[in-house]
C-alpha positions as CSV (number, residue, x, y, z in Angstrom):
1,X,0.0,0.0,0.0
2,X,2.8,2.4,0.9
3,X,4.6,1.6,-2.5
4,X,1.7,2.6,-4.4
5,X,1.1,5.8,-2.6
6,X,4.7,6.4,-3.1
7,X,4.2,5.7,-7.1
8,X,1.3,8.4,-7.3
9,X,2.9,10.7,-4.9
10,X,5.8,10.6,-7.1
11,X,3.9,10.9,-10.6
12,X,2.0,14.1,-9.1
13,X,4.9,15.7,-8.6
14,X,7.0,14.6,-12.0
15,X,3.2,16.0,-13.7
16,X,3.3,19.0,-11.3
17,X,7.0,20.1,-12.9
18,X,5.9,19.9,-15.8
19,X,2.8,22.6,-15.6
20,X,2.7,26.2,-16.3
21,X,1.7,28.4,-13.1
22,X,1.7,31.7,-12.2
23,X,2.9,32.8,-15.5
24,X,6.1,30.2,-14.8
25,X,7.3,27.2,-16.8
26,X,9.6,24.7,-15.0
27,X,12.4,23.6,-17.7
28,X,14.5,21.7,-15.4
29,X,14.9,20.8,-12.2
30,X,17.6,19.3,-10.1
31,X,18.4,18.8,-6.3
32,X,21.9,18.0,-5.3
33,X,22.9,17.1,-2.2
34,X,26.2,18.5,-0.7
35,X,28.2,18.1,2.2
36,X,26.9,21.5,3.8
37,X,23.2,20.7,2.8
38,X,20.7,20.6,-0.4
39,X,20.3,22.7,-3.5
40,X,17.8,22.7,-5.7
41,X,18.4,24.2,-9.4
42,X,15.5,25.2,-11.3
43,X,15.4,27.2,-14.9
44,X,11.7,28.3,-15.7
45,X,10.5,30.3,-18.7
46,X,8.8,33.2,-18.2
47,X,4.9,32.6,-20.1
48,X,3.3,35.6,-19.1
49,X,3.8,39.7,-19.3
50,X,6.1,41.7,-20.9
51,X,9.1,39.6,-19.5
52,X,7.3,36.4,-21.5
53,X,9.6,34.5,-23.5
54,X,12.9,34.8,-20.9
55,X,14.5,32.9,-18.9
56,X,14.9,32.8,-15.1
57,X,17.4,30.5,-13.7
58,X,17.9,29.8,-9.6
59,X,19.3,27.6,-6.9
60,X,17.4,27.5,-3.8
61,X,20.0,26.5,-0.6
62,X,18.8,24.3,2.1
63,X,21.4,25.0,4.7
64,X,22.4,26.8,8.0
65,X,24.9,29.3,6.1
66,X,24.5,31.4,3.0
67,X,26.1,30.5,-0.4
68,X,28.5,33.1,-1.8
69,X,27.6,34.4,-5.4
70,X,30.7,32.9,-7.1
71,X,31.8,33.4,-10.6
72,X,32.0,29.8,-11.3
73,X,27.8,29.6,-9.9
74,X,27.0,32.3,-12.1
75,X,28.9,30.6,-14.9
76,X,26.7,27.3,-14.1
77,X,23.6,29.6,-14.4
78,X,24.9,31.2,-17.7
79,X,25.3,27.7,-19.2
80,X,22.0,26.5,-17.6
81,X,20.5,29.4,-19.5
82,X,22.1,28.9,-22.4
83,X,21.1,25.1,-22.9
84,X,17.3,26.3,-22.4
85,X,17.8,29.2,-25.2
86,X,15.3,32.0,-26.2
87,X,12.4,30.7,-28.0
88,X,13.5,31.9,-31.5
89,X,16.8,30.0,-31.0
90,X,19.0,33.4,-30.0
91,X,21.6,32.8,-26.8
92,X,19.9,34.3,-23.4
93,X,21.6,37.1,-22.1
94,X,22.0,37.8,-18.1
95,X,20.2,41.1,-17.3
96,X,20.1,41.0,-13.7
97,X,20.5,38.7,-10.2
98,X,19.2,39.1,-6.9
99,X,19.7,37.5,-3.6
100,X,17.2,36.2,-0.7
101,X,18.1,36.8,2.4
102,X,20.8,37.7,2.3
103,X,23.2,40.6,-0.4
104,X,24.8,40.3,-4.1
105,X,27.6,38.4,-2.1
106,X,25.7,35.6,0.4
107,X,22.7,34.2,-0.3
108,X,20.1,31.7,0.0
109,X,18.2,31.9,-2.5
110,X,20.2,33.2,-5.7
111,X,17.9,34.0,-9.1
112,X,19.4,35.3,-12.3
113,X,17.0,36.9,-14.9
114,X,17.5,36.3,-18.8
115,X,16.7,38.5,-21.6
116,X,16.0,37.0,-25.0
117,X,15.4,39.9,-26.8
């Protein structure tokens, strides 16, 4: 019985990732788990507004100390970025990241926003 509340559980949440909310659309999604804690990496196109049509790329940090903004993350996020595209096929460009809790330097919750104009 468990097992097969597991299996739908599971398959809710696989459809759920898939689904457009909130004028959001969930590309990818990862969770890694470190030796300080978890991070989850999401890129999600942007479906509604004027920003509709970019990208937004993120990593959410699930532990006690804030993550530095590091060249080498924001290189991850450029190439995260870059493997979704624009939606006519043009390279994303970074226009902008912001912090959670937290400054440009230390952060928990670190989002980059994509043009693709």
């Amino acid at each position: 019985m468990f097992s097969r509340i597991s299996v739908v559980i599971l398959a809710g949440l696989a459809c759920a990732s898939c689904a457009t909310s909130d004028g959001l659309q969930t590309l990818t999604r990862a969770a890694d788990q470190t030796p300080r804690g978890r991070v989850v990496k999401n890129t999600t196109r942007i479906t509604n507004g004027v920003l509709a049509g970019n990208l937004m790329v993120s990593n959410f940090y699930y532990w006690s100390r804030p993550q530095p903004v590091t060249a080498p993350i924001l290189r991850d996020m450029d190439i995260r970025a870059r493997r979704a595209g624009c939606l006519d096929g043009t390279a994303p460009v970074r226009s902008s990241v912001s912090a959670r809790w937290g400054t440009y330097t230390s952060a928990y919750r670190i989002i980059t926003h994509y043009d693709c104009d």
